[in-house]
C-alpha positions in Angstrom: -32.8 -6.1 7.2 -32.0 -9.7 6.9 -29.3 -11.3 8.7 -27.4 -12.6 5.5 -27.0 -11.8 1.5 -27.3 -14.8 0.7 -29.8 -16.6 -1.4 -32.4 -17.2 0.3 -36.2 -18.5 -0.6 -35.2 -19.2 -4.3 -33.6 -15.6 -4.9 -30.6 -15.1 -7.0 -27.7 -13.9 -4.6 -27.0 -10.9 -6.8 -30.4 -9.5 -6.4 -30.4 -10.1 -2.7 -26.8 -8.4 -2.1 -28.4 -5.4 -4.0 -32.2 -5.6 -1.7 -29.8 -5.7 1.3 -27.2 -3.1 0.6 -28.3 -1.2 -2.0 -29.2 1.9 -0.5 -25.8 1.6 1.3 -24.1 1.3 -2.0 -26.3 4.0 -4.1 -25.3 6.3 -1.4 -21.6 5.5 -1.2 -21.8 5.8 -4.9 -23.5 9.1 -4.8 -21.4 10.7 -2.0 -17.8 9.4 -4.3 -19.5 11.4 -7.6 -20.2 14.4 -5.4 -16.8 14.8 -4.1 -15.9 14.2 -7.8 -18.0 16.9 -9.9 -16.5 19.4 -6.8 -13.2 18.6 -6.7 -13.4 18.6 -10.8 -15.3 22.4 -10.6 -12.9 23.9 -7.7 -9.7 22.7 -10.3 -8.2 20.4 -7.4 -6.7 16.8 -8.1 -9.5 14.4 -8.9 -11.3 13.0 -5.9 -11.7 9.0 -7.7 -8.2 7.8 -8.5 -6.6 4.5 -7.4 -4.0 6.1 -4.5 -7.1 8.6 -3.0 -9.0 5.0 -2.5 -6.3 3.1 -1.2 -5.3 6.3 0.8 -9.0 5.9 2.0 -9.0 2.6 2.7 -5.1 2.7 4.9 -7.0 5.8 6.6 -10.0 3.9 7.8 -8.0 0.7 8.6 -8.1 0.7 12.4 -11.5 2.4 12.8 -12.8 -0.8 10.5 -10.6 -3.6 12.6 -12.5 -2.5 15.5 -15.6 -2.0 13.7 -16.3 -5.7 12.8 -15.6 -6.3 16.9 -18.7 -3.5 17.6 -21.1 -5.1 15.4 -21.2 -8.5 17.5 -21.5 -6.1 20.5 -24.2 -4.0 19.2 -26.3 -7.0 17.4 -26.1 -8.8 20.8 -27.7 -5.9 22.6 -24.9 -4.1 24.4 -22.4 -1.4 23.5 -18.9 -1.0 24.4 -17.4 2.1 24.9 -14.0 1.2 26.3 -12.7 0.7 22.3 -11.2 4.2 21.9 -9.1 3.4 25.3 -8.0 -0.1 24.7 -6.5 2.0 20.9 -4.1 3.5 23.1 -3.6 1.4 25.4 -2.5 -1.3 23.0 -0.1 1.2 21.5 1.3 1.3 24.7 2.0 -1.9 25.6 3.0 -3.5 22.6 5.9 -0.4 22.5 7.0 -0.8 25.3 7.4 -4.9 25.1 9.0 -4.2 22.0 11.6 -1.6 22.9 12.5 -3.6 25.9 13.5 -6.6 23.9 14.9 -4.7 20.8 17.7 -7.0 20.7 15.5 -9.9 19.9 14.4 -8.7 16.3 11.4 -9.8 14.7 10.9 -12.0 18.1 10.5 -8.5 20.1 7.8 -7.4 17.4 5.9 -10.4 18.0 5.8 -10.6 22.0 4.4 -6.7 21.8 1.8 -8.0 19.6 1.3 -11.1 21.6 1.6 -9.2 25.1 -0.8 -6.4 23.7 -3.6 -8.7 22.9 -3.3 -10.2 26.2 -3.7 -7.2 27.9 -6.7 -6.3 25.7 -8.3 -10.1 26.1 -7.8 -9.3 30.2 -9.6 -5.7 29.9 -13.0 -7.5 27.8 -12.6 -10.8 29.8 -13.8 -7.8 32.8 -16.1 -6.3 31.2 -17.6 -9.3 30.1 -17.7 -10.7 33.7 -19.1 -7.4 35.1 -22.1 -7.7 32.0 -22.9 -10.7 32.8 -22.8 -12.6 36.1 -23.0 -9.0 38.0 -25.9 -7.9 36.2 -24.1 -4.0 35.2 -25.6 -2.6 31.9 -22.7 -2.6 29.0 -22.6 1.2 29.3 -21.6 1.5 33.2 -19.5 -1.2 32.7 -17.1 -0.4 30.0 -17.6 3.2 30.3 -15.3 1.7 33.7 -12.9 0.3 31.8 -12.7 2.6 29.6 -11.5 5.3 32.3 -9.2 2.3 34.2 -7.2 1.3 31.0 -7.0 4.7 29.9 -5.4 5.6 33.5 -3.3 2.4 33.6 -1.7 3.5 29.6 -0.6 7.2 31.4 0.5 5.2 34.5 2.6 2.7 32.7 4.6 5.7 30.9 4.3 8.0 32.9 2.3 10.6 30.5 5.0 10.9 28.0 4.7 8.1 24.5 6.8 5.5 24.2 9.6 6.1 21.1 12.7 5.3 20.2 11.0 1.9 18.4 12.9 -1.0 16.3 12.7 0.1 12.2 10.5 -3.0 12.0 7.7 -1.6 14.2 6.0 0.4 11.3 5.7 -2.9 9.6 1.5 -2.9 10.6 1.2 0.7 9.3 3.2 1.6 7.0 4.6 -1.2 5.6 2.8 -2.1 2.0 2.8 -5.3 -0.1 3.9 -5.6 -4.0 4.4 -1.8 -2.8 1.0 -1.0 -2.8 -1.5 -2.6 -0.7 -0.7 -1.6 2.7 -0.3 -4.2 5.8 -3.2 -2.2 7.4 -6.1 -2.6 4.8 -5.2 -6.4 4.5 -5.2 -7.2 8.0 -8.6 -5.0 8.0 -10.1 -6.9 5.1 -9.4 -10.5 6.6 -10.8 -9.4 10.0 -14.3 -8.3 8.1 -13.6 -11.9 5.9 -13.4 -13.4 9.5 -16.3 -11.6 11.0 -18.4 -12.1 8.1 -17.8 -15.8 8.2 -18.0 -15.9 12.1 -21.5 -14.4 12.2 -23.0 -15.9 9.2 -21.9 -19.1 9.0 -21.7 -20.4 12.6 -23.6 -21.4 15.3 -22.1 -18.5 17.5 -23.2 -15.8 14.9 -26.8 -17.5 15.0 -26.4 -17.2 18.9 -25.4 -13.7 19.0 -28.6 -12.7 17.1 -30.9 -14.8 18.9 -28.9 -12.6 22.3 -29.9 -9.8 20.1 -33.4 -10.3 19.0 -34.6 -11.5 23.1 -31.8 -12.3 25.4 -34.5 -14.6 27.7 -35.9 -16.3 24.8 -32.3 -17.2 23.5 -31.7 -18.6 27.2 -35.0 -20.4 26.7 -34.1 -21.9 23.2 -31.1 -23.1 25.0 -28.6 -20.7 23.5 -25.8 -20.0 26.8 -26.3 -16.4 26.7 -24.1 -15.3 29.3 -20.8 -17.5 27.7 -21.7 -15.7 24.2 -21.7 -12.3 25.6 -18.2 -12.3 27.4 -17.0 -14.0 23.9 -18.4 -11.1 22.1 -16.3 -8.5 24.6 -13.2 -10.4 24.5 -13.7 -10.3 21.2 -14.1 -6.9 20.7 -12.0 -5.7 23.2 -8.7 -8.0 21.4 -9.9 -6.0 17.8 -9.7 -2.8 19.7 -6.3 -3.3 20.7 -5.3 -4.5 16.9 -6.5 -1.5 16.0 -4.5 0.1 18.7 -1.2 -1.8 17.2 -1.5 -0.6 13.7 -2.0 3.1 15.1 1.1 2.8 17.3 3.0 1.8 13.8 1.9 4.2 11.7 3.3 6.5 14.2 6.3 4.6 15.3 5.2 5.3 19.0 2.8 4.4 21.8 0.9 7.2 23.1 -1.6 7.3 25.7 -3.4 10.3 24.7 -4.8 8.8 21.3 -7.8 7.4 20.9 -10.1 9.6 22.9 -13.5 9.7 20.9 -12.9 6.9 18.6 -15.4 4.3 19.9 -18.0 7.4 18.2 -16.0 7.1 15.4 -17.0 3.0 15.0 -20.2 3.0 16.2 -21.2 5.3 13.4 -19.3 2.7 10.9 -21.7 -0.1 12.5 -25.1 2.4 12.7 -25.0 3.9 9.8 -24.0 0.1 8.0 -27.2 -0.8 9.2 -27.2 -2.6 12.1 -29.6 -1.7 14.9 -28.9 -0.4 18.1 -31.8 -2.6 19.5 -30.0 -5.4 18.8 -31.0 -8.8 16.9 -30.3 -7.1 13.5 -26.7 -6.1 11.0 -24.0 -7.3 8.8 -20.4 -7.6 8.5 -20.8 -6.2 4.9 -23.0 -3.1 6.2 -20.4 -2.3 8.6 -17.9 -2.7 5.7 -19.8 0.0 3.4 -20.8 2.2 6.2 -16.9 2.4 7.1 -16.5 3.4 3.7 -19.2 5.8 3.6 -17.6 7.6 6.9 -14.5 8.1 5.4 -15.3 8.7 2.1 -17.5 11.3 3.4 -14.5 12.6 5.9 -11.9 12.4 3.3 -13.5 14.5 1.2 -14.3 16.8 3.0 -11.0 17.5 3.7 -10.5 17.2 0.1 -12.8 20.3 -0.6 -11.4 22.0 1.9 -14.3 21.8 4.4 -12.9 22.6 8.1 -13.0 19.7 11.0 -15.7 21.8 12.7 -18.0 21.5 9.4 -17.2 17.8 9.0 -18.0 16.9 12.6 -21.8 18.9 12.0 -21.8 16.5 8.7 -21.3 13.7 10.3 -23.9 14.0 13.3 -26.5 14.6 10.7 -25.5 11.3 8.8 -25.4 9.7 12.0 -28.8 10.7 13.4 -30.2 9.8 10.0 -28.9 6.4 10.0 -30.2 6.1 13.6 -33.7 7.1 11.9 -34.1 5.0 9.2 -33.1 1.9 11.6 -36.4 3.4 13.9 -38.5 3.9 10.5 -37.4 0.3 9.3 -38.0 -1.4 13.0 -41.5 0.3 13.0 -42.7 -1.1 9.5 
């Protein structure tokens, strides 16, 4: 897959955006009419309307925050599995900042937020530094921090969610503009505008594939691996715990029991968007259309009426086909 849509070698950008993502989009495309036609034959509301897709989109908001975070991870060769922890964990501590200084208004809002990403920008800042001046493999290593923060979100509160919140804290999750567009699904569509600019347009995002594609040539070719890598962590790890924020609003609480099994839930966004688990190779915009095509396919499911224990079979087998058609596509 290339690294960009863009034109490149004298070819019109529409007609590489479509030899990039078109079998992304033809799927998303078919998946949407399928739910469709059934939801049409079964005499349910119709699946394609303009509140199911913004519904859709508010749904998958925090899984797609922390999505754009995994793809630097995974294009630079490493995997982080501490994301589904640092959801909660965020939750946690940006509740309880805020509850404490209540009084201050807005100002208490904005130290949770601002005390939150610190916490999550401490967590990658050690898992980067374990990666990579200690040598651990990115799975040991944040598979560690994922149980340590996890621990640390039930030892700050002692087990039981933090509640009795300011009004103003639902103001990342539920809050919507013009009275439509949600807070959520715009701070998720500026972080894949960021991301997308970040890793296409910049010599980090070059840096991060040339990690990706041989870390020891990169290091030869004068790229600093090591200071790219811990970026890429922090980085993730700080998404993770925005994503953590705008689940703590939506539910007007912190609670350190969420979270468990989401980092599964966003590396399917990024595998199944295309980018390989080898490394060197994947998109901000194949992220963006393989979040959709997760929920899409999850929301209507639910839609039908399928059971979570159906979806969760569905989604493995679109998982380990995505994973197969990156092997198929590396080996031609």
């Amino acid at each position: 897959m290339p690294h960009v849509a863009t034109a490149t070698s004298g070819r019109p950008a529409a007609s590489t955006f479509l030899r990039v993502y078109g079998f992304l989009l033809v799927a998303l495309a078919l998946e949407c009419a399928a739910f469709e036609v059934i939801a049409r034959y079964q005499g349910i509301r119709p699946f394609l309307s303009v509140d199911n897709l913004i519904l859709i989109l508010n749904q998958s908001a925090i899984y797609g925050v922390v999505s754009v975070g995994m793809t630097f991870v995974i294009i630079a060769g490493g995997i982080d599995l501490s994301v589904g922890s640092l959801i909660a964990f965020g939750g946690v501590v940006g509740a309880l900042v805020t509850r404490a200084l209540a009084d201050a208004g807005w100002w208490a809002l904005g130290a949770g937020w601002a005390a939150a990403i610190m916490a999550g920008l401490a967590a990658g800042c050690f898992s980067g530094l374990f990666i990579t001046r200690f040598q651990i493999p990115p799975f040991i290593a944040t598979l560690a921090i994922m149980s340590s923060v996890r621990g640390a979100g039930y030892l700050i509160v002692g087990g039981s969610p933090v509640s009795d919140l300011p009004a103003d804290y639902i103001f990342l999750g539920r809050y919507n503009i013009a009275g439509h567009v949600p807070v959520s699904v715009i701070v998720m569509l500026v972080a894949f505008a960021g991301g997308g600019i970040l890793l296409n347009s910049t010599p980090f995002g070059r840096h991060v594939r040339a990690i990706g594609g041989g870390a020891e040539s990169a290091r030869l070719s004068g790229v600093p691996v090591n200071r790219v890598k811990w970026i890429v962590y922090c980085m993730c790890s700080v998404l993770a715990i925005v994503g953590g924020l705008i689940l703590s609003s939506k539910m007007r609480s912190g609670d350190p029991t969420v979270g468990v099994g989401d980092e599964l839930q966003v590396i399917a966004a990024v595998v199944v968007g295309g980018t390989s688990l080898s490394g060197g190779r994947g998109t901000i915009m194949g992220t963006f259309i393989g979040l959709l095509i997760i929920a899409v396919l999850a929301t209507g499911l639910t839609w039908i009426g399928m059971e979570s224990f159906g979806q969760q079979v569905i989604l493995g087998i679109v998982i380990l086909a995505a994973v197969l058609m990156d092997r198929f596509k590396g080996a031609a």
